[in-house]
C-alpha positions in Angstrom: -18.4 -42.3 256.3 -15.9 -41.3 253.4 -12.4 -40.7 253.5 -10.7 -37.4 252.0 -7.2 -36.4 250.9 -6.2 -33.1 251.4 -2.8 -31.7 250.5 -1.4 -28.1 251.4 2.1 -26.2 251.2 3.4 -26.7 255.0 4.0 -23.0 254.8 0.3 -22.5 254.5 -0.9 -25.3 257.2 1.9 -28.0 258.3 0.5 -31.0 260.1 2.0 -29.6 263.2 -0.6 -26.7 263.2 -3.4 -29.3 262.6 -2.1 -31.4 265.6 -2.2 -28.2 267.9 -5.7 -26.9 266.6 -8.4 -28.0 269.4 -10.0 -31.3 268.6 -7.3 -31.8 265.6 -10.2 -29.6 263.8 -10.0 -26.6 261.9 -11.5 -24.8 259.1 -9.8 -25.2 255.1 -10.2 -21.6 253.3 -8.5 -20.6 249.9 -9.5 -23.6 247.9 -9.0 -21.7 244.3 -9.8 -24.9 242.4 -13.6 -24.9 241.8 -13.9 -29.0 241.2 -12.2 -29.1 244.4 -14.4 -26.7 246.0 -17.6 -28.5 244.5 -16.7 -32.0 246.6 -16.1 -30.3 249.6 -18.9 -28.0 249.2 -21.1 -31.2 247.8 -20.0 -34.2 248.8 -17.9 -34.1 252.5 -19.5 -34.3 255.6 -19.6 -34.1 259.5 -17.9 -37.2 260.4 -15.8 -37.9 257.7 -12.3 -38.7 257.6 -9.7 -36.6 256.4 -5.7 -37.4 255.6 -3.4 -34.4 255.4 -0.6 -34.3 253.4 2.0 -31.8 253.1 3.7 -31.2 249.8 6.7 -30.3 249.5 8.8 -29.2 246.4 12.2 -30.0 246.2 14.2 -28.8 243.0 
């Protein structure tokens, strides 16, 4: 089992709409960087682990 890190604007998809998705599950979509898109493609699978971070910018 592997572990992932996954980051995303809040106003895209906050932790709070992770925690009220069924199973704490839900589909990622708009991954524009293709490295990125490789490992998930590649390398993650069923039964990983994933940590969500939310990124915020602050000026």
């Amino acid at each position: 089992m592997r572990y992932w890190l996954m980051k995303s604007e809040p106003s895209c998809f906050s932790i709070d709409d992770l925690r009220k998705s069924p199973n704490q599950t839900y589909y990622w979509d708009g991954v524009r960087n293709y490295q990125a898109r490789n490992f998930m493609h590649d390398d993650m699978k069923i039964g990983d682990r994933l940590f969500k971070v939310d990124v915020y910018y602050i000026p």
